[in-house]
C-alpha positions in Angstrom: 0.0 0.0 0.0 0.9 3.7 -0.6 2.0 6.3 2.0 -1.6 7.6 2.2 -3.2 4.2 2.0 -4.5 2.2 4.5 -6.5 -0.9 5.7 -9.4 -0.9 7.7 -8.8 -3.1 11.0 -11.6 -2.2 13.2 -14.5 -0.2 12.9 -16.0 1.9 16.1 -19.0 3.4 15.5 -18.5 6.1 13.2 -14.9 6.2 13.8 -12.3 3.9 11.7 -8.9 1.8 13.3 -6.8 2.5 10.1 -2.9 0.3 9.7 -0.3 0.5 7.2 2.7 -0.9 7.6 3.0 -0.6 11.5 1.3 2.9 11.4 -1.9 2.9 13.2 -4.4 5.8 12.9 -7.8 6.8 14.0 -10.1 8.3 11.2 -13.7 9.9 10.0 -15.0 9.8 7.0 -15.8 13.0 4.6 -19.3 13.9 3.5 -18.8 12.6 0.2 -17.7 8.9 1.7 -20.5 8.8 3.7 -23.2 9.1 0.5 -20.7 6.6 -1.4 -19.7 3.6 -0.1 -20.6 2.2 3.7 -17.3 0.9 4.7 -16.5 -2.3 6.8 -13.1 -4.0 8.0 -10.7 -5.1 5.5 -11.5 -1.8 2.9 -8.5 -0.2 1.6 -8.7 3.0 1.9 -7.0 6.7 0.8 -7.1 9.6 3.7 -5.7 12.9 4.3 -4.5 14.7 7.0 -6.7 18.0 8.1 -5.0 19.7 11.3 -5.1 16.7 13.8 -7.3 15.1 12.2 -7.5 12.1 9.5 -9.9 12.3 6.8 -11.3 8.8 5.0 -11.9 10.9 1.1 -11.6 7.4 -0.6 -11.9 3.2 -0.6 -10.2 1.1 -3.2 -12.6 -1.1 -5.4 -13.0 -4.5 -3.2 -11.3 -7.7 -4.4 -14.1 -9.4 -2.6 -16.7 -8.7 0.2 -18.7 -11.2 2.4 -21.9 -10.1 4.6 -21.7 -11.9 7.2 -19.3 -11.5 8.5 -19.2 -8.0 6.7 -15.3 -7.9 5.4 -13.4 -7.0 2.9 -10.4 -8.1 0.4 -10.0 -11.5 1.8 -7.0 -13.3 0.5 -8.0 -16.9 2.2 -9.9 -18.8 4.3 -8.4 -21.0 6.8 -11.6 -23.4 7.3 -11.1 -24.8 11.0 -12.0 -28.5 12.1 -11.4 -30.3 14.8 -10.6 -34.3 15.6 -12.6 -34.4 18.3 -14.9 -32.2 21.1 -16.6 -31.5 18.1 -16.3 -33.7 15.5 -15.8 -32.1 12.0 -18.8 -31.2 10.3 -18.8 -31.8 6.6 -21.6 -30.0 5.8 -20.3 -27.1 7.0 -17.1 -27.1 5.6 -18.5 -28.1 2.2 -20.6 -25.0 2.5 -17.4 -22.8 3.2 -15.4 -24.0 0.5 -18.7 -23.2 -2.3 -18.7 -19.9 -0.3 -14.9 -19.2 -1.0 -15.0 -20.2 -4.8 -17.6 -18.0 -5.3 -15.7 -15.3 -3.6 -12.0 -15.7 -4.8 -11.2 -16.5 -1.7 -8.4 -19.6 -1.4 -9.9 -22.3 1.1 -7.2 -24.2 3.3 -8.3 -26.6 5.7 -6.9 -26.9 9.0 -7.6 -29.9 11.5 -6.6 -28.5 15.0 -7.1 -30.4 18.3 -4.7 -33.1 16.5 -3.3 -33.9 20.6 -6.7 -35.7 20.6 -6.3 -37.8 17.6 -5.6 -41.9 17.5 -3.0 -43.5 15.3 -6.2 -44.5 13.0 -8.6 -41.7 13.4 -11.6 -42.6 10.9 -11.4 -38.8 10.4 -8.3 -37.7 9.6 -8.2 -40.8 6.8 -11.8 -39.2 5.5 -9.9 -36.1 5.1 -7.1 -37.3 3.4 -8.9 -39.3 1.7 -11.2 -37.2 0.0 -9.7 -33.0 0.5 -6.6 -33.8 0.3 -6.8 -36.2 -3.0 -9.0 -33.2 -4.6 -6.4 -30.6 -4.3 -7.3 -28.6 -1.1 -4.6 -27.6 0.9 -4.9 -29.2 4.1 -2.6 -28.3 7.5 -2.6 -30.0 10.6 -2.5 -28.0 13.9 -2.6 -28.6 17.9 -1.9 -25.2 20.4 0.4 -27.2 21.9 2.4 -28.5 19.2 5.1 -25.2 18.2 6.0 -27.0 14.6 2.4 -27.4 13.6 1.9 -23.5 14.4 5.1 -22.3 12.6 3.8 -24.3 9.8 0.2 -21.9 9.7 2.6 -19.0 10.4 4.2 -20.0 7.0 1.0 -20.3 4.6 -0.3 -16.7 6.9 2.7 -14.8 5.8 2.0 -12.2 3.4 -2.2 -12.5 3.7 -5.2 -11.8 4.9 -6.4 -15.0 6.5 -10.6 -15.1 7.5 -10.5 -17.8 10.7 -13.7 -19.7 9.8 -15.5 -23.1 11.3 -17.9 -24.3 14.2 -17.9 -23.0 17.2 -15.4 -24.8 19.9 -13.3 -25.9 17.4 -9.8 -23.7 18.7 -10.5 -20.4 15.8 -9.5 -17.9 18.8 -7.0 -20.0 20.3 -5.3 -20.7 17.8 -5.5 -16.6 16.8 -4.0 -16.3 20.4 -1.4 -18.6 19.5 -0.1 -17.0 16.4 -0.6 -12.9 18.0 1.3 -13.8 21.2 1.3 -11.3 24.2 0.5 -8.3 22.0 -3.1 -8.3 21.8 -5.4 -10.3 23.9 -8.3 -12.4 21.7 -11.1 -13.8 23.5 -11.6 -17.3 24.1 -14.5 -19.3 25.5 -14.5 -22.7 27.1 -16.9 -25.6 25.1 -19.5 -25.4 27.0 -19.7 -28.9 29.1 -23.4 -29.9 28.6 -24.0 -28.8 25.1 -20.5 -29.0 23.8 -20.8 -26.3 21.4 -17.9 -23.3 22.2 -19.4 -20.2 23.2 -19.5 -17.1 21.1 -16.8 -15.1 22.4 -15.8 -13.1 19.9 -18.1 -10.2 19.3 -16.8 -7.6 16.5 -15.0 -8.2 13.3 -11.3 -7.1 13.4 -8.2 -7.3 11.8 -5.1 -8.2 14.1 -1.6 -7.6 12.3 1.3 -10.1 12.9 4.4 -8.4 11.0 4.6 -6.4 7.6 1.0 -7.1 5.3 -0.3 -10.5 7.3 -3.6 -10.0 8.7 -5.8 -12.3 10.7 -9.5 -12.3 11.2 -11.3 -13.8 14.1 -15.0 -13.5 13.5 -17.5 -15.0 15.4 -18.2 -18.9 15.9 -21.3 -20.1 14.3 -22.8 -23.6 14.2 -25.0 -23.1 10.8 -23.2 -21.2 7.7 -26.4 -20.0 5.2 -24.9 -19.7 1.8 -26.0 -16.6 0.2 -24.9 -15.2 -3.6 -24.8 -18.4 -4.9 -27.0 -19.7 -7.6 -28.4 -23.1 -7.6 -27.0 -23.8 -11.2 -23.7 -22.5 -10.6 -23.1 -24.2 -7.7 -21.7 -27.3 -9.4 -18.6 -25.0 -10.6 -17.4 -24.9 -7.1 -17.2 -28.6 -7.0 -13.4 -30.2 -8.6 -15.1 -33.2 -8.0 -17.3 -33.0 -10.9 -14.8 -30.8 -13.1 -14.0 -33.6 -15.4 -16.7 -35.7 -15.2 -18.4 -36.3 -18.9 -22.1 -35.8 -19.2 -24.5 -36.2 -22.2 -26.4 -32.4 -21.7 -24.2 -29.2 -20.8 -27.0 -28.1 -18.6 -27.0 -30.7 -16.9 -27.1 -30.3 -12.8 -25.7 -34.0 -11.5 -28.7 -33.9 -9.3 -32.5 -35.2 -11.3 -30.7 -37.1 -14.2 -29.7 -40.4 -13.9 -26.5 -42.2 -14.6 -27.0 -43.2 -18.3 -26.8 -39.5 -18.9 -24.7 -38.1 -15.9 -20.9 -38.5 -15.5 -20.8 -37.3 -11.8 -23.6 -39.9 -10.8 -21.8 -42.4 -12.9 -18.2 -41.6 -11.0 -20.3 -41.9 -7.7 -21.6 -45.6 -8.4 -18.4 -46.7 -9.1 -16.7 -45.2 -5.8 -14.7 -42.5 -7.8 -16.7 -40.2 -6.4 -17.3 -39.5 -3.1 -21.1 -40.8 -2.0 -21.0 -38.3 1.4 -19.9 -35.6 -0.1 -22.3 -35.9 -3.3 -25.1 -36.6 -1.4 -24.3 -32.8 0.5 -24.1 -31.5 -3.1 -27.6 -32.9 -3.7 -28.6 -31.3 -0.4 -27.3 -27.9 -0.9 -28.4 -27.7 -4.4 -31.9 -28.5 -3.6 -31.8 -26.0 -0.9 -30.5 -23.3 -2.8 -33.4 -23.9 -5.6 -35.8 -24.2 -2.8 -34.9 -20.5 -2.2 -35.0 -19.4 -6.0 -38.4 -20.8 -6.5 -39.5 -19.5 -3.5 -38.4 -15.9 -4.4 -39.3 -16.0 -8.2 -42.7 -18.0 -8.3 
């Protein structure tokens, strides 16, 4: 970024936590950025100085935006799972990865809590099995292993990483873990009757490790609503199905059968994965569910 360019961190009200390179600044917004453009953390932004003051007079077109949580310019999402106390949940990680493709936003899985895995955890085999042999990039992480962290630290460098995933499963402790000292992030213990983590993060913010690496913590969340995403694009976001053969372009993997569907085809003979198809089924009729029910 330029001298007079900086990136929204945290947002108070109608006053803006502003960082470039190390510099931190508190700033307003001018009339004119008020009628333009409603800002929200992650915006690049252009101000000036006016006495004591800093003035917000511009923001840089977005790269990428999500709603909720309302960010900016996200480079990648590092999509958090963990072995055990909770289990990973496909569904929503499925739901993460179609939300990042849409968004040009890299996905990178992380399975944290790895202290608590056995030498033949069902789970982590899933996962390699099936993410890993598709392409994601997949990192394995436990607070109290050092090497595991230094390895996140490496794929951070040089980003801005979203923290994503179910509650309970480490986001803010593992935030903690990579910040240090410097700034204190909230963490919640899994609650012991319900076992779902707490919701202790409660604003969207940017924390800054060293020279451009950013980290967001947002809040934990045990449903993930995909929104933007049309039911007959969603099969894009799939490299499942990317070179699977059918007999119609149009055609969604979903009503036709196997005589004229490649992806169905690659699913009966195990090529495919049946779990994570049968989600795709699930989330496509859910998404055309909505579509009907908007445009009928």
């Amino acid at each position: 970024m330029e001298e007079n360019e900086f990136r929204v961190v945290r947002i108070l009200r109608d006053r803006y936590i502003l960082e470039n390179d190390g510099q931190v600044i508190e700033a307003v917004t001018s009339g004119n950025m008020k009628k333009r453009k409603k800002l929200i953390v992650g915006d690049i932004v252009r101000v000036k100085k006016n006495y004591d003051k800093y003035i917000i007079e511009e923001a840089s077109e977005r790269k990428n935006d999500l709603i909720r949580p309302p960010v900016a310019n996200i480079d990648q999402m590092i999509i958090v799972l963990s072995i055990d106390n909770p289990l990973p949940d496909y569904m929503l990680l499925d739901k993460e990865i179609i939300l990042c493709f849409s968004k040009n936003i890299e996905p990178i899985l992380c399975i944290n809590k790895m202290d608590l895995a056995f030498s033949d955890n069902k789970e982590i085999e899933y996962i390699k099995n099936v993410y890993e042999k598709l392409g994601f990039k997949v990192i394995y992480t436990s607070i109290h292993d050092e090497d595991s962290i230094n390895k996140l630290k490496v794929v951070l460098k040089g980003k801005v990483s979203a923290f994503s995933g179910n509650s309970g499963v480490g986001k803010s402790s593992i935030t903690q873990k990579i910040i240090g000292d410097r700034v204190s992030v909230e963490i919640g213990e899994l609650g012991k009757k319900t076992n779902k983590g707490k919701h202790t993060t409660k604003h969207v913010q940017l924390y800054t490790t060293d020279h451009d690496t950013y980290l967001l913590d947002t809040p934990g969340f045990s449903s993930y609503e995909l929104y933007d995403v049309d039911h007959k694009e969603l099969k894009k976001y799939y490299p499942d199905f990317s070179e699977c053969l059918c007999d119609y372009e149009d055609c969604v993997h979903v009503i036709e059968s196997s005589n004229v569907c490649g992806v169905k085809r690659k699913v009966e003979e195990g090529r495919i994965d049946k779990e994570r198809y049968d989600r795709y089924v699930y989330i496509y009729t859910k998404l055309k569910e909505q579509y009907d029910k908007r445009y009928k």
